[in-house]
C-alpha positions in Angstrom: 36.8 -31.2 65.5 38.6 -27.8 64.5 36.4 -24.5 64.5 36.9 -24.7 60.9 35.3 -27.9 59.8 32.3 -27.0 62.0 31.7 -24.0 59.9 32.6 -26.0 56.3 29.5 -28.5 57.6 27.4 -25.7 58.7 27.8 -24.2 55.2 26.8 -27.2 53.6 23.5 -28.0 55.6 22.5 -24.6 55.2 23.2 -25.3 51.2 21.4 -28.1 51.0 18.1 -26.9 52.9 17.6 -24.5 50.9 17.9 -26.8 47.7 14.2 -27.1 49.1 11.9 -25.0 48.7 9.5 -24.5 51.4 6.1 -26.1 51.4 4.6 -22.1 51.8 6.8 -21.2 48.4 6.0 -23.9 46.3 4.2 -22.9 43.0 1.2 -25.1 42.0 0.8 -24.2 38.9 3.1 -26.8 36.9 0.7 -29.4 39.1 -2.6 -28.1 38.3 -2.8 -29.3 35.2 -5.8 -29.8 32.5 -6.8 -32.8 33.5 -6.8 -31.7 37.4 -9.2 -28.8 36.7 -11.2 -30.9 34.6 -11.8 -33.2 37.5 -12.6 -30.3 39.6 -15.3 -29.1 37.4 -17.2 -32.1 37.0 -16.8 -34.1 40.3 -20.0 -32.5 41.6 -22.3 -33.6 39.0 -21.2 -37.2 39.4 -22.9 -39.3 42.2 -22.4 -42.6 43.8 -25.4 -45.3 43.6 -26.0 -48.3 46.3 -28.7 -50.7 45.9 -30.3 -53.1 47.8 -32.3 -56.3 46.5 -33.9 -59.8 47.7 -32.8 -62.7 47.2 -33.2 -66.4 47.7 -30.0 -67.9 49.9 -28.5 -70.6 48.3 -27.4 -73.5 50.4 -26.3 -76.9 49.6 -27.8 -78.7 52.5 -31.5 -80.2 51.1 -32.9 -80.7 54.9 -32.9 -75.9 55.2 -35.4 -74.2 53.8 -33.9 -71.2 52.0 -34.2 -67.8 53.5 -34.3 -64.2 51.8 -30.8 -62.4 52.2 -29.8 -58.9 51.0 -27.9 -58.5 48.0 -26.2 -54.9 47.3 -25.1 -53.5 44.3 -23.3 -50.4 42.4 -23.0 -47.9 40.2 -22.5 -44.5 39.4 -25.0 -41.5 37.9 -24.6 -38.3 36.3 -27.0 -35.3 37.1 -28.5 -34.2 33.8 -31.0 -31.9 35.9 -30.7 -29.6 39.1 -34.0 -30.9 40.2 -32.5 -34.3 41.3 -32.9 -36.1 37.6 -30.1 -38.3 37.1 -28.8 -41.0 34.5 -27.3 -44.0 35.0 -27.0 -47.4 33.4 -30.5 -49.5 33.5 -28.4 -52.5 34.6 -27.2 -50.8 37.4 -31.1 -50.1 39.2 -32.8 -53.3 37.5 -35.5 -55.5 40.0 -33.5 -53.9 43.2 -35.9 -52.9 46.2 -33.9 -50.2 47.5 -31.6 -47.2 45.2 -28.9 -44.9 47.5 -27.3 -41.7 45.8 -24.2 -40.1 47.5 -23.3 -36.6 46.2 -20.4 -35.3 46.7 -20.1 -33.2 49.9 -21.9 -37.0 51.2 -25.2 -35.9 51.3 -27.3 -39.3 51.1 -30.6 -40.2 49.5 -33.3 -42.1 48.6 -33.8 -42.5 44.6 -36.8 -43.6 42.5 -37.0 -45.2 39.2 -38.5 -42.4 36.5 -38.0 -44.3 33.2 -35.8 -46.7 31.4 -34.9 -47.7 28.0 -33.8 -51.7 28.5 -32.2 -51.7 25.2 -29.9 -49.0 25.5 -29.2 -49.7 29.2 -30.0 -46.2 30.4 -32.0 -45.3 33.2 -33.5 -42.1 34.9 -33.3 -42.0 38.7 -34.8 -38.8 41.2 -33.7 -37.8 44.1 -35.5 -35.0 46.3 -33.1 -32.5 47.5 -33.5 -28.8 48.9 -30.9 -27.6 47.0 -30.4 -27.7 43.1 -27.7 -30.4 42.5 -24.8 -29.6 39.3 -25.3 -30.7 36.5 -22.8 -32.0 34.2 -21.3 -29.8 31.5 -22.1 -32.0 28.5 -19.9 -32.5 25.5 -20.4 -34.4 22.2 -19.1 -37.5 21.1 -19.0 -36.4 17.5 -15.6 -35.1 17.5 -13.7 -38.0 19.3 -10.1 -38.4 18.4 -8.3 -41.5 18.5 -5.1 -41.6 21.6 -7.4 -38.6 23.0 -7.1 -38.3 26.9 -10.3 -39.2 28.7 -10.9 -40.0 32.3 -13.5 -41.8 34.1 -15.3 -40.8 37.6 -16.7 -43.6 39.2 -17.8 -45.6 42.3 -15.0 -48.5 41.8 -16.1 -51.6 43.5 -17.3 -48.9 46.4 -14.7 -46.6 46.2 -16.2 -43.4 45.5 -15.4 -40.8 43.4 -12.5 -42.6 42.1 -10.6 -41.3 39.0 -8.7 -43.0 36.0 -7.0 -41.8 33.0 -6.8 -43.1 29.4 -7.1 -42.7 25.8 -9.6 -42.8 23.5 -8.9 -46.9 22.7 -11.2 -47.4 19.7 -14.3 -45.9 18.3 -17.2 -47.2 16.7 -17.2 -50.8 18.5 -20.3 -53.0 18.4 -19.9 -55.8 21.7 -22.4 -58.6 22.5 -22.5 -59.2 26.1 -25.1 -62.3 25.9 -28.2 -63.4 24.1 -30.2 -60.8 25.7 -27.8 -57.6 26.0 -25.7 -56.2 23.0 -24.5 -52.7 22.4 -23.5 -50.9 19.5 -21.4 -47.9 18.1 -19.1 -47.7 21.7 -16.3 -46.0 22.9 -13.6 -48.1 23.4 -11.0 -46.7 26.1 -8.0 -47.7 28.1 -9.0 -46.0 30.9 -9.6 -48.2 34.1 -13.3 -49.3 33.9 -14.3 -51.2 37.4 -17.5 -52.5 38.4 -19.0 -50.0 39.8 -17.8 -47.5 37.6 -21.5 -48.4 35.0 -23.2 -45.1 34.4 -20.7 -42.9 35.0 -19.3 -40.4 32.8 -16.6 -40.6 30.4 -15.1 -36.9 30.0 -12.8 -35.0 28.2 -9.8 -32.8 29.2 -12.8 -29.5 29.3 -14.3 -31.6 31.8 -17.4 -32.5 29.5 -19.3 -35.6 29.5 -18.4 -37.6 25.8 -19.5 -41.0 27.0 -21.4 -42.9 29.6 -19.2 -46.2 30.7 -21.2 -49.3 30.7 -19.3 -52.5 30.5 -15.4 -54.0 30.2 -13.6 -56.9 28.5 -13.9 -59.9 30.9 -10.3 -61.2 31.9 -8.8 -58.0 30.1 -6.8 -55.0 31.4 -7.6 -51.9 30.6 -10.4 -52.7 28.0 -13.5 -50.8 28.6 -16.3 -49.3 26.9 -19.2 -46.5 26.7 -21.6 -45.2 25.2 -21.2 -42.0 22.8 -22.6 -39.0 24.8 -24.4 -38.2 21.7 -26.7 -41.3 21.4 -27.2 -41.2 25.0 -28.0 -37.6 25.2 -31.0 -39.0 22.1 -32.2 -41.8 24.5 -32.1 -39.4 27.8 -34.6 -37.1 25.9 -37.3 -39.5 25.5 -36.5 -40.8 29.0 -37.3 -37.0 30.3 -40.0 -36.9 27.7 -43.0 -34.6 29.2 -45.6 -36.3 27.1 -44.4 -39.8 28.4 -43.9 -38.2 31.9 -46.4 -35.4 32.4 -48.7 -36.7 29.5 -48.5 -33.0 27.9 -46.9 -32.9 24.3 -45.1 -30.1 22.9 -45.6 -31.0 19.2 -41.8 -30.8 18.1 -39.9 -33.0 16.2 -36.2 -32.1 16.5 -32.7 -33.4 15.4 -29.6 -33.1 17.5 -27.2 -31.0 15.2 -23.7 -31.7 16.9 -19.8 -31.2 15.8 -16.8 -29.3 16.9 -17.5 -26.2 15.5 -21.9 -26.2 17.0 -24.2 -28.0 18.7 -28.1 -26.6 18.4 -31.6 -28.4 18.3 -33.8 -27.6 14.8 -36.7 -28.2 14.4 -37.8 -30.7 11.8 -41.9 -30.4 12.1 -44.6 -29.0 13.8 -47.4 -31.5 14.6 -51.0 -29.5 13.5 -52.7 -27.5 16.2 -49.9 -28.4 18.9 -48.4 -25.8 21.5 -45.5 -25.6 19.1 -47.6 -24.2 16.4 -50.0 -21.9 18.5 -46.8 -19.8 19.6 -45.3 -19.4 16.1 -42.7 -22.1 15.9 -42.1 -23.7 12.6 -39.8 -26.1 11.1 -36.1 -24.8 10.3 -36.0 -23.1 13.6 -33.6 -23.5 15.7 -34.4 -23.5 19.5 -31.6 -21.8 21.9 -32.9 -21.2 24.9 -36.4 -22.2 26.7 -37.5 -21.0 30.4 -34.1 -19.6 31.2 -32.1 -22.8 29.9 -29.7 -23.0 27.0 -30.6 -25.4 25.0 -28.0 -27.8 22.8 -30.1 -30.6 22.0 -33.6 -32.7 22.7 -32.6 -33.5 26.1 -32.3 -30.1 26.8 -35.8 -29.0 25.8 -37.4 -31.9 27.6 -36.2 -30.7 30.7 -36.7 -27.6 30.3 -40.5 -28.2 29.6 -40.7 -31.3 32.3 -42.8 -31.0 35.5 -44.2 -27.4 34.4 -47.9 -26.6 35.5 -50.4 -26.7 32.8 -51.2 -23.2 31.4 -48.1 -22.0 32.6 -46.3 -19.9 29.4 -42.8 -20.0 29.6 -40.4 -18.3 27.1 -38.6 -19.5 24.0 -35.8 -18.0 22.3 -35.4 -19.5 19.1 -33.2 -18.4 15.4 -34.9 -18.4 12.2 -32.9 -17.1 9.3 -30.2 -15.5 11.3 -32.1 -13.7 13.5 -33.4 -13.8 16.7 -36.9 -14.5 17.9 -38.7 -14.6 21.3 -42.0 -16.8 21.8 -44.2 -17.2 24.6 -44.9 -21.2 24.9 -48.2 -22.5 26.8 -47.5 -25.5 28.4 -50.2 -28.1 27.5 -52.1 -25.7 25.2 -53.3 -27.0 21.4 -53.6 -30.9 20.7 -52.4 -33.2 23.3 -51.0 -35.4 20.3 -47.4 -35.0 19.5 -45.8 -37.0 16.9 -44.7 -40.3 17.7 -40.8 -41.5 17.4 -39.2 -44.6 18.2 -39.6 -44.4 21.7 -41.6 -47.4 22.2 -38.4 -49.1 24.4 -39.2 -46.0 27.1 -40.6 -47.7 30.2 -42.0 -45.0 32.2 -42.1 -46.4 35.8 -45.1 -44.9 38.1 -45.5 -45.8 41.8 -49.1 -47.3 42.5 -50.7 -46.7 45.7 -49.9 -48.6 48.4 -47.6 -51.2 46.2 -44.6 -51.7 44.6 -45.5 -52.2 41.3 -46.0 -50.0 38.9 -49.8 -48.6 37.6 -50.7 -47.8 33.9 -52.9 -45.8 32.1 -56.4 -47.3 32.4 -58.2 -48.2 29.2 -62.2 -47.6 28.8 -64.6 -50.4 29.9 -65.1 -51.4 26.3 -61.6 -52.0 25.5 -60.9 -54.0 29.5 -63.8 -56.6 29.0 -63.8 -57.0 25.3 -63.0 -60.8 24.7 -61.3 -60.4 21.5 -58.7 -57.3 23.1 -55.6 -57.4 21.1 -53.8 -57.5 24.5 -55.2 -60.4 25.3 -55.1 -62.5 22.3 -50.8 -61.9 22.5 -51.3 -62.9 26.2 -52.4 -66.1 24.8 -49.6 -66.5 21.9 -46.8 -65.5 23.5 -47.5 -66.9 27.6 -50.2 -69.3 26.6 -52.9 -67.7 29.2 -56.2 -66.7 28.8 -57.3 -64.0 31.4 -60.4 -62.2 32.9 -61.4 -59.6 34.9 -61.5 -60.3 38.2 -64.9 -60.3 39.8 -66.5 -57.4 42.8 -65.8 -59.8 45.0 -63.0 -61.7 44.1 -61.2 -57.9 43.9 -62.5 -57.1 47.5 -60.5 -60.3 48.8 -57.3 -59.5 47.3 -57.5 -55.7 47.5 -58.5 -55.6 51.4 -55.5 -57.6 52.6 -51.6 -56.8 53.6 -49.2 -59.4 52.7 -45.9 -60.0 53.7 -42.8 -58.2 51.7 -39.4 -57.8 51.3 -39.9 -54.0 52.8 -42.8 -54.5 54.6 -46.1 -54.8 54.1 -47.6 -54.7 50.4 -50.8 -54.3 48.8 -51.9 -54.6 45.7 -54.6 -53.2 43.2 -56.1 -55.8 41.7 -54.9 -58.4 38.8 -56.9 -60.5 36.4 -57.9 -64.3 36.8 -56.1 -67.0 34.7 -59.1 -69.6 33.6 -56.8 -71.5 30.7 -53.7 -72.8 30.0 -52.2 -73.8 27.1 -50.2 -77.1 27.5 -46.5 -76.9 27.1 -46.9 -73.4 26.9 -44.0 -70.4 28.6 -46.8 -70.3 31.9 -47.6 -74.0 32.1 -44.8 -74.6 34.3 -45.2 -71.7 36.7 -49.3 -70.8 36.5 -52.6 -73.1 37.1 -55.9 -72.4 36.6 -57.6 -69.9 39.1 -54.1 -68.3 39.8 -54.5 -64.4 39.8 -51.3 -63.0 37.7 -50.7 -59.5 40.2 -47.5 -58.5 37.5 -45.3 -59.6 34.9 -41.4 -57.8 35.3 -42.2 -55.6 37.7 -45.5 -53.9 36.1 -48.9 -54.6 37.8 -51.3 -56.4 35.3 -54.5 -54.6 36.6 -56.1 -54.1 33.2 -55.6 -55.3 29.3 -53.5 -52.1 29.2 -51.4 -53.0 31.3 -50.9 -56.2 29.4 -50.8 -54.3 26.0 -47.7 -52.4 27.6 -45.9 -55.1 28.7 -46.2 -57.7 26.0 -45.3 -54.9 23.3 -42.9 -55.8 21.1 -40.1 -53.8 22.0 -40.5 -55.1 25.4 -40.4 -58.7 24.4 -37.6 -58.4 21.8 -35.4 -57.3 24.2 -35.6 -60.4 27.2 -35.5 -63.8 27.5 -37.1 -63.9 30.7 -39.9 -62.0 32.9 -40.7 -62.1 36.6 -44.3 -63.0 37.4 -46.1 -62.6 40.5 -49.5 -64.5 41.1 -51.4 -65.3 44.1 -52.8 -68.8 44.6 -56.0 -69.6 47.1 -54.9 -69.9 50.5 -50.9 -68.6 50.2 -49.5 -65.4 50.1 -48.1 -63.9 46.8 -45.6 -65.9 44.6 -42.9 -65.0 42.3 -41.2 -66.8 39.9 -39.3 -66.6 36.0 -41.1 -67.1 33.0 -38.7 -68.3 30.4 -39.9 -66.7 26.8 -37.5 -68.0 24.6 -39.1 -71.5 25.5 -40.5 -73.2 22.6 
C-alpha cells in the first residue's frame, strides 16, 4: 500500500470520529425534556405497596384437607403527608393481613390502615418513618384537556417505579366494574395502566398529581382510567378528617374552589360555638395557610390540623375582603360538634388491643342492653339474628384465651351471643344458636355500636357480601361469607 493511501485512510477515520461527539461533550439539554423533569419531581412522593393475605388452598383432590397459603398483592400510593399518610386505592389494602411501602431510595415499611371510603375506592395508609417523606405536588383535574400528555408512575405487575406516557383519552366516563363496584366521572387515558399501577398518580407535564389510576379495560390496549384529582382530593379530606380521626372538630364547612387561573378553600359556615368561631373565622373567608402549610383545598386543612395536641393554638392565615388576616386557632377549644357532611362511607379503622379487629366507640349502658336498640332491630332485618350481651362469665372464657391466627396468636375483646335465628334468613346458613359473632367485615362486634356502624346504610349499600367471624363451643374461631343480597 503506497504512503499515500495510508494517509487518504488516515484522513478519513480521523473524519469520521469526530462526526461523534464525545460522551464528555454531549449536551443534555435537547434530552431533558418536560416530561423528564416532571418525572424527576414527583418520583419521590410515589411509593410501591406489597400485601400479604390468607387464604384457603384450593385442590381438586376430595381425600386433602385444604391448607392456608399466602397470597400477595400490589399497588401503588401517593404521599399526601410528610408524616407517613399516604393514599392509595381501597381495593388495593382490602381484608390483607400484612401492607409493605417501598419509597424510593428502598427504604421498606410496615403500613397500617387509617380510613377508607369503599365507595370511592380510596384508602389512607401510615407508615412510621424518621424522616418526613415528599409529598406530591397536587394539581387539579378541573382544567383537563383532551390529547393532553399525562404519565403514570406505578408498581407494574412488581416493577417499581415504572413510567408510561399518554394522552388525556376521554373525560367524564362513568364504568361499572360489577354489581358491587362502579365509578363515576373518570379519566380516561391511553397511558399504559398495569395491575399494579391502582393508586398511583396520574400527572401532568408540571409534575402534578390530576388523577389517581384505579382500573383498565379488560382485554383492551391501552384503555385505562382514574379518578379526577379533584374528587379524590374531596374524599381524602374526610379520610384525614380530625373529628373522625382525633375526635376534635374544627367547625368549618368548606368548598374546594379549583380552576386554571386559582385554587383556595372558602369557607361556607361556621358551626355555633366551634374553634372556628372562637378565633374569628366566618363564612366568605378564605383560608391560605394554617400551622406553616399552604393550604389549596379541604385536604389540606385536615392535615394540617390532624394529630395536633389538644389546647395547642396554631396559626391561621386567612383573606377576607382582599385583605389579609392572621388568627390564632385552639385546637379542640368551643363545641366538640362540627357539622356533619356526607361522610358517612368514611371507615375509620382503629387497632384493638391485643387483636386484629378493629374497636369502636363504646355506647352508654342504656343504649348496649336496651332490647329495642335500633342496632339491633337492623341486625335482625337485614342478617336475621337476634343478639345479647355476653354474660361476666361467658366474657371471661373467650377474653382469657389465645387462639390460633394467620400471624400468630389472637385475642379478642369480647362479642355478643346469637340466641335466634330467623329461618332462611342471610345467617341461617353460616350461624346457630349459642354461636358468639367476634366481627362482621373485619370490625369487632363488641357492642350495639359496633353493630350500628357496621350495618349503616352506607355500609350495606355498597357490598354484597361480609366476612363473619364467630366462635362455636369447643372449636377455635371461624370465618366465613355472609351473602346479603340473598333473599
Amino acid at each position: 500500500m503506497s504512503g499515500m493511501l495510508v494517509r487518504n485512510l488516515l484522513a478519513v477515520s480521523l473524519l469520521t470520529a469526530g462526526a461523534f461527539p464525545s460522551v464528555a461533550a454531549a449536551d443534555d439539554g435537547p434530552r431533558e425534556t418536560p416530561l423528564v423533569r416532571a418525572v424527576q419531581q414527583s418520583r419521590k412522593s410515589v411509593v410501591n405497596i406489597h400485601t400479604e393475605k390468607t387464604a384457603a388452598e384450593d385442590r381438586d383432590s376430595r381425600f386433602f384437607a385444604t391448607r392456608p397459603r399466602k397470597v400477595t398483592g400490589m399497588g401503588t400510593g401517593i404521599v399526601v403527608d410528610e408524616r407517613g399518610y399516604i393514599v392509595t386505592n381501597f381495593h388495593v389494602i382490602q381484608e390483607v393481613d400484612l401492607i409493605t411501602v417501598t419509597l424510593d431510595d428502598g427504604s421498606a415499611f410496615d403500613a397500617t390502615v387509617i380510613s377508607f371510603d369503599r365507595r370511592q375506592d380510596l384508602a389512607i395508609i401510615r407508615v412510621e418513618s424518621k424522616q418526613p417523606l415528599t409529598v406530591m405536588p397536587m394539581g387539579t383535574s378541573s382544567d383537563l384537556m383532551l390529547a393532553e400528555t399525562v404519565y403514570a408512575v406505578g408498581n407494574a405487575f412488581g416493577y417499581e417505579h415504572t413510567v408510561t406516557s399518554g394522552i388525556v383519552s376521554a373525560l367524564h366516563r362513568d364504568v361499572e366494574v360489577d354489581e358491587v363496584q362502579s365509578y363515576e366521572n373518570l379519566i380516561q387515558t391511553d397511558a399504559s395502566i398495569n395491575p399494579g399501577n391502582s393508586g398511583g398518580p396520574l400527572l401532568n407535564l408540571n409534575g402534578e398529581v390530576i388523577g389517581i389510576n384505579v382500573a383498565i379495560r379488560s382485554g383492551a390496549q391501552r384503555i385505562g382510567f382514574a379518578i379526577p384529582i379533584d374528587d379524590a382530593r374531596r374524599t381524602i379530606a374526610r379520610l384525614l378528617s380530625v373529628e373522625k380521626l382525633n375526635g376534635l372538630s374544627h367547625g368549618l364547612q368548606t368548598v374546594d374552589v379549583k380552576s386554571h387561573t386559582e385554587r383556595k378553600l372558602v369557607v361556607e359556615s361556621v358551626h355555633a360555638g366551634s374553634a372556628a368561631e372562637e378565633c374569628g373565622i366566618s363564612a366568605g373567608d378564605i383560608i391560605c395557610n394554617v400551622r406553616g402549610i399552604a393550604v389549596a383545598d379541604g385536604t389540606d386543612l385536615e392535615r394540617a390540623l390532624l394529630d395536633q395536641p389538644k389546647g395547642q393554638m396554631v396559626e391561621v392565615r386567612l383573606q377576607r375582603d382582599g385583605k389579609e388576616h392572621v388568627r390564632q386557632f385552639t385546637i379542640g377549644a368551643g363545641k366538640n360538634t362540627a357539622p356533619q357532611t356526607a361522610s358517612t362511607s368514611v371507615e375509620v379503622m382503629r387497632a384493638a388491643e391485643s387483636t386484629r379487629t378493629v374497636a369502636l366507640p363504646a355506647m352508654s349502658v342504656s343504649q348496649t342492653k336496651s332490647p329495642e336498640d335500633p342496632a339491633l332491630i337492623r341486625t335482625w332485618e337485614i342478617l336475621g339474628i337476634r343478639l345479647q350481651p355476653l354474660s361476666s362469665a361467658e366474657q371471661q372464657e373467650l377474653t382469657q384465651k389465645a387462639y390460633p391466627g394467620a400471624r400468630g396468636p389472637v385475642k379478642y375483646n369480647g362479642g355478643m351471643k346469637v340466641v335466634e335465628i330467623r329461618s332462611e334468613s342471610v345467617a341461617s346458613t353460616l350461624l346457630q344458636e349459642g354461636d358468639i359473632l367476634l366481627g362482621l367485615d373485619g370490625f369487632e362486634t363488641v357492642s350495639t355500636s359496633n353493630l350500628g356502624f357496621i350495618l349503616g346504610e352506607a355500609r350495606i349499600t355498597s357490598t354484597s357480601r361480609m366476612k363473619c367471624q364467630y366462635f362455636r363451643q369447643g372449636t377455635n374461631p371461624l370465618e366465613g361469607t355472609l351473602n346479603l343480597a340473598r333473599p
